[in-house]
N, C-alpha and C positions, 0 to 999 in steps of 0.2 A: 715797679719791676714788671715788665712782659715778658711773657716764653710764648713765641710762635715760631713753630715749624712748620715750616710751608712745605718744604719735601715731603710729609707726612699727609699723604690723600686719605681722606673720609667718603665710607661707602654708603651714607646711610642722610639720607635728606639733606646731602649738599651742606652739612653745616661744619665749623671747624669749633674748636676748645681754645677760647685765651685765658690763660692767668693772670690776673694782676689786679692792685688795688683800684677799686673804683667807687664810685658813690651813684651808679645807674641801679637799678630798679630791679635789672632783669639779673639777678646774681642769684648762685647757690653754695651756701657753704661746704666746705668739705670737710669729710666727719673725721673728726677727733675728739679728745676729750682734753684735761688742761695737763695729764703727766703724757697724753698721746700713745698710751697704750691703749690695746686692742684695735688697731687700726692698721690699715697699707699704706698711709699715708706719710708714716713719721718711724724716723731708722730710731727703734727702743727695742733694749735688748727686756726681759724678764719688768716690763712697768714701765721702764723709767727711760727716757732718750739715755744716749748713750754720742760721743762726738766721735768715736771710732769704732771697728772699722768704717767706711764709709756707706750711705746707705744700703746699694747695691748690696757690700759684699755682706753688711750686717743681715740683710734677708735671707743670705743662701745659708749663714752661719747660724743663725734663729735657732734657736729649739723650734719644733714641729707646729706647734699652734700659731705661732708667731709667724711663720716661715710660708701660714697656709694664708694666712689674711692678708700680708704683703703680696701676695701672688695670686689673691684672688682665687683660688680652688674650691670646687664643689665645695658649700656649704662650708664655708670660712667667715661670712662677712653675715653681722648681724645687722639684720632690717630696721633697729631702732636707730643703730647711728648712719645706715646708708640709705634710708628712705629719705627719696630727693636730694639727694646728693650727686655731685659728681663727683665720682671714687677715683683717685689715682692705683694704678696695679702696675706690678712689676715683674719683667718677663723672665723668666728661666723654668719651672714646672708648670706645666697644664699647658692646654692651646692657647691661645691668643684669644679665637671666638669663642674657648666655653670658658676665660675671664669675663668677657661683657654679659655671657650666658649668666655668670654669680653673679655680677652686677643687677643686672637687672633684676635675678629672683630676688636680690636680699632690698628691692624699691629703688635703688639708682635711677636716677635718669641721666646719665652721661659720664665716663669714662676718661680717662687718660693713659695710654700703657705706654709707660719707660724701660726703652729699651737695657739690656745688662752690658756690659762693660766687653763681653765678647761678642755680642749683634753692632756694637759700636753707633755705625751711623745708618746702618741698615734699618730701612724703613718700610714694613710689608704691608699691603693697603688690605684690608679683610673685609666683608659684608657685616661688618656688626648688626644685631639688635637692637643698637640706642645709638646714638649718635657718643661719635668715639674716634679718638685722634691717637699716632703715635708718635713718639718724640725722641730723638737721638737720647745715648746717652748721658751726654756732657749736659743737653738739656733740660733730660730728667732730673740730674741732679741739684741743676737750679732752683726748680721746679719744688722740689724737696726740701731745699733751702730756707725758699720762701716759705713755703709752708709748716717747717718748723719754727721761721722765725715770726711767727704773727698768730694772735687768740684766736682771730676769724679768717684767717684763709680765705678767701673767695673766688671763683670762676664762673664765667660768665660764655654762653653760646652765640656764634654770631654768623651768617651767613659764609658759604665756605671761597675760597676762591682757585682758579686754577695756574698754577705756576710750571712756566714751559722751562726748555733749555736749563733745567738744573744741572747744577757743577758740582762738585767734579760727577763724572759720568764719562764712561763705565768704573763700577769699581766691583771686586770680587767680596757676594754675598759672605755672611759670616759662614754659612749653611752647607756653601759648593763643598762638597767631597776634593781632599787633598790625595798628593803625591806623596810615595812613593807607589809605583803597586804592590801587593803584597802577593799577587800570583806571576807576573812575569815582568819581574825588577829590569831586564834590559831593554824594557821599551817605557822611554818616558812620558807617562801617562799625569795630567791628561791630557789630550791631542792638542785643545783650544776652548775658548770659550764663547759664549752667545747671551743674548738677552736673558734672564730667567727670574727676575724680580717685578713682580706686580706685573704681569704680561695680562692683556687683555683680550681674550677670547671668547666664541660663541659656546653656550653652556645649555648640557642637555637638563631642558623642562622638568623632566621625571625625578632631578635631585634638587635640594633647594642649594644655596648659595652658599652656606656655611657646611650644609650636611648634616647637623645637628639635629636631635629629631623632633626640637623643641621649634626648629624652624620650616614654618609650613609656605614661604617664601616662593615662588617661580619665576624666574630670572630667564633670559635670551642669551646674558652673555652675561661672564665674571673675571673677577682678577683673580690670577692664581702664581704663586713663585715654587721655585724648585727647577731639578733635573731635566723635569719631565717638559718644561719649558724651555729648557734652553735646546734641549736635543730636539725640538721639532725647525727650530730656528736651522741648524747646522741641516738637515733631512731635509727643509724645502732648498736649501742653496744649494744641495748636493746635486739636486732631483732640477734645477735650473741652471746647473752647468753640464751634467749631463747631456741637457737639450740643447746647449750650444756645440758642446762637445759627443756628440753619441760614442765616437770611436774610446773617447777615454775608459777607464777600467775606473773601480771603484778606488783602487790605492791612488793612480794618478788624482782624483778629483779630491783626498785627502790630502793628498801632497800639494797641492794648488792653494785650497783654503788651510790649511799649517804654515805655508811659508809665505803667504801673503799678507798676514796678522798683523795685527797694529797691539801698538806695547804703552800708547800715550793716553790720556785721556781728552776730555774736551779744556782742558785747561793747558792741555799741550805739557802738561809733569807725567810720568811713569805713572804707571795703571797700579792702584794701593786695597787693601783690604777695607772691609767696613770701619775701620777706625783709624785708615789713614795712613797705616802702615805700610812700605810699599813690601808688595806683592811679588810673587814668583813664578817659575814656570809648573812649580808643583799647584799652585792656587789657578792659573790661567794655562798654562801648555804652551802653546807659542805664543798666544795674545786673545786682542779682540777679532775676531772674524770682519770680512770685507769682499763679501762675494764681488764687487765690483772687482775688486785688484784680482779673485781668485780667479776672473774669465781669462785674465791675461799674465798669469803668471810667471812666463818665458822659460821655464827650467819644470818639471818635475820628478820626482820618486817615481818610478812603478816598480809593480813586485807581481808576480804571477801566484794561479791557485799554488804551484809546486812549491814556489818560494817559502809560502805559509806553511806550507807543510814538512818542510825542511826543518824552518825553525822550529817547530813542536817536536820533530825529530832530536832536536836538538836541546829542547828544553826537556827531555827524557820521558815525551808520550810516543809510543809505538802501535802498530798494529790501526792505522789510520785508515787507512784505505784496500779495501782487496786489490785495487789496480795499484797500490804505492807501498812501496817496501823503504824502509829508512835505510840509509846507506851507513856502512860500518862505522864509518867516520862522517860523523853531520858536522856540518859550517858551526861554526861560533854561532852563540843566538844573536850578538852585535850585530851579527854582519846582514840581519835583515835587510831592504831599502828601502830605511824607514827615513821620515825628513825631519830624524829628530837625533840623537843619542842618548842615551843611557848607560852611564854603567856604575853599576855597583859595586864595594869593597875593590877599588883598585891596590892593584897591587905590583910593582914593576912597571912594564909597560904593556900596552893593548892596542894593536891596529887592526883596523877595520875596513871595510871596503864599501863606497858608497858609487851608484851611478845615476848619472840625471838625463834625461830626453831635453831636448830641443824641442819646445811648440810654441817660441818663436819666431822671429825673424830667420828667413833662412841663410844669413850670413851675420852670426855675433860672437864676441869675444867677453867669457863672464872674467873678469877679475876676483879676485879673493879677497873677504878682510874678517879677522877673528878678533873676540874679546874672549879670552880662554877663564874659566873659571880661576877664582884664587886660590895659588899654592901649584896649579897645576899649568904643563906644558902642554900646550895642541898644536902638532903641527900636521899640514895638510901640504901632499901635494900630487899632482902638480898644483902651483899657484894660480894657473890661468888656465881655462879651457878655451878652445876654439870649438866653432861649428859651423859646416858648409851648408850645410839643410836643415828643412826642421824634419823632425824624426830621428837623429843623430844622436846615440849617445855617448857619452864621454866617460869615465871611474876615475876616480881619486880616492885615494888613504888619507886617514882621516889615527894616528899615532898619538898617543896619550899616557902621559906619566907625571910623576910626582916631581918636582924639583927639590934636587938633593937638599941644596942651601935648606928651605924652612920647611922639607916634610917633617920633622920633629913637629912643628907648631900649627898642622891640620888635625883639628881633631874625629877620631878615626868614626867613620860611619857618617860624619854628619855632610850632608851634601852643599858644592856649591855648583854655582848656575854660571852658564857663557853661553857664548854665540857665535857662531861661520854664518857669513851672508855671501852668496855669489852675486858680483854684479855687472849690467852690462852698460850701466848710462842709465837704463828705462826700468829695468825690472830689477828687484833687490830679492833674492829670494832667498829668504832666511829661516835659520834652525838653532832650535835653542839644545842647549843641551846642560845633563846631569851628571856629578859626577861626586861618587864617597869613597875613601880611601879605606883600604882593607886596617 
């Protein structure tokens, strides 16, 4: 049996982790003992293996001791059975790099961290201290397999390699922060999404690469995932349509990159979570970004300072501005013009009013076509907008209700997903939308 994960990048001397029987030279056992208690290696509850739950969930279920060695935690793993070994850990408590961190105090020389059953196929590339691999899921648990099913276990290090064009790609981290918002539910949040896993960047000298204080490391550049990567991605395209576009406003260059979005992945299937599952507009917002398509989007949203201010009006903040007084009766907070919708707890019916500018062509005709969420009616019109210039905008209503037949059988609060696209031949300018029934 071999476990290689190639999707799994190693930051540390170029080397990767293979498992499997062999009869070479250069192998290290992995520590166990013959009932495989006291180890991360082997799913035992209280001594003794155990066949269920499965291993993953057996670690998080563990009594404490047990739950701390599986996962590799500050001072969990004893030096007698992990000196020269290569330790399997398992991810759910502690970091990632102060597991290699135990590893290595307790004598390890090399690592394997299996991901949990909610990181799925999510694969974060870290600076380890030892040479050290990660491995999906489904993987790990092979991985586990084997290693329960044999006295000597063995893994073997072997020079690493670099594998391009992985599939599927994009797919939405376990990690991204989901929908719904919980401060202003009629705008479906979030906008869109961008690179943010293992992003490779220049990295300031004065920290090491992990951050840990046990690492005295100085690095030029590192891999880093999260938020804080994906939002610089969406900030230089903003900041380079801008320079195409100066005269745009910031909502227009949001409304560009939202409704330009791509929803496939490189396998050409719908855009799925770390484990495969396909995905939402609450995990992606309208999709994957495409600054190319967002320079020419032929349709956008714009909304003015006042516009925002309205809606907070409306959302029941007041006393906003000393030059702006909220007016007796504020707009519905829907009625934003936003290139999304949202709405929460429907209840009856709800129309809204959406307008879109012309910066395309100065003579095009967009056509309508809607995939309305399940259970629920969306109708928009007019169907067809025309436009003699670019600069021209048009408004359409945008009515939304429950269909009598099976509102019995939506259940209430829980949201589903649809879609309005205007198109004209060339530009498809699309808006996802949210909707949960009161």
């Amino acid at each position: 049996m071999m476990i290689e994960d190639y999707r799994g990048p190693i930051l540390h001397q170029g080397l990767r982790i293979i498992l499997r029987p062999t009869k070479q030279n250069t192998r290290f056992p992995l520590p166990r003992d013959k009932d495989g208690h006291g180890t991360h290696t082997s799913s035992t509850v209280g001594g003794r293996r155990v066949k269920t739950p499965p291993p993953w969930e057996a670690s998080l279920q563990a009594p404490p001791p047990a739950a701390r060695r599986w996962q590799c935690l500050p001072g969990s793993l004893s030096p007698e059975k992990a000196k020269g070994k290569i330790v399997m850990c398992l991810r759910g408590n502690g970091t990632r790099v102060g597991k290699g961190m135990e590893v290595k105090r307790a004598g390890g020389i090399g690592f394997i961290l299996g991901n949990s059953k909610a990181n799925g196929n999510e694969l974060a590339a870290d600076a380890h201290l030892l040479p050290a691999t990660a491995v999906s899921y489904e993987n790990g648990i092979r991985i586990l397999k084997y290693i329960n099913s044999s006295k000597a276990p063995k893994a073997y290090i072997v020079p690493a390699k670099t594998i391009l064009d992985s599939k599927p790609a994009p797919f939405m981290a376990a990690f991204s922060s989901r929908g719904p918002s919980t401060i202003s539910p009629d705008i479906l949040k979030p906008d869109i999404t961008a690179p943010g896993l293992n992003i490779l960047a220049a990295w300031s000298e004065a920290s090491s690469p992990t951050k840990l204080s046990e690492d005295n490391r100085v690095v030029k550049y590192n891999i880093l995932s999260g938020t804080s990567m994906s939002c610089p991605h969406i900030g230089g395209a903003s900041a380079l349509l801008k320079a195409i576009h100066p005269d745009w406003s910031s909502a227009a260059i949001r409304s560009a990159l939202v409704t330009s979005a791509e929803l496939r992945n490189n396998e050409g299937n719908p855009i799925t979570d770390a484990s495969g599952n396909p995905a939402d507009p609450f995990q992606f917002g309208s999709g994957h970004f495409r600054p190319t398509k967002a320079a020419d989007p032929g349709l956008v949203y714009d909304a003015s300072y006042t516009d925002y201010l309205l809606f907070l009006c409306s959302s029941g903040f007041k006393n906003l501005s000393s030059s702006f007084k909220c007016p007796k009766n504020s707009p519905s907070p829907g009625n934003l013009n936003y290139p999304s919708l949202a709405i929460p707890k429907l209840k009856g019916s709800v129309t809204v009013v959406r307008t879109v500018t012309n910066v395309g062509s100065s003579k095009s005709v967009y056509f309508l076509s809607t995939k309305p969420p399940p259970g629920i009616s969306v109708k928009i019109s007019p169907p067809i907008l025309y436009f003699n210039r670019a600069g021209q905008q048009r408004s359409f209503t945008i009515t939304v209700k429950t269909e009598s037949e099976i509102t019995g059988t939506i259940e209430k609060d829980k949201y589903e997903f649809g879609w309005y696209t205007w198109s004209d031949g060339i530009h498809n300018v699309r808006s996802p939308m949210a909707i949960s029934v009161a």
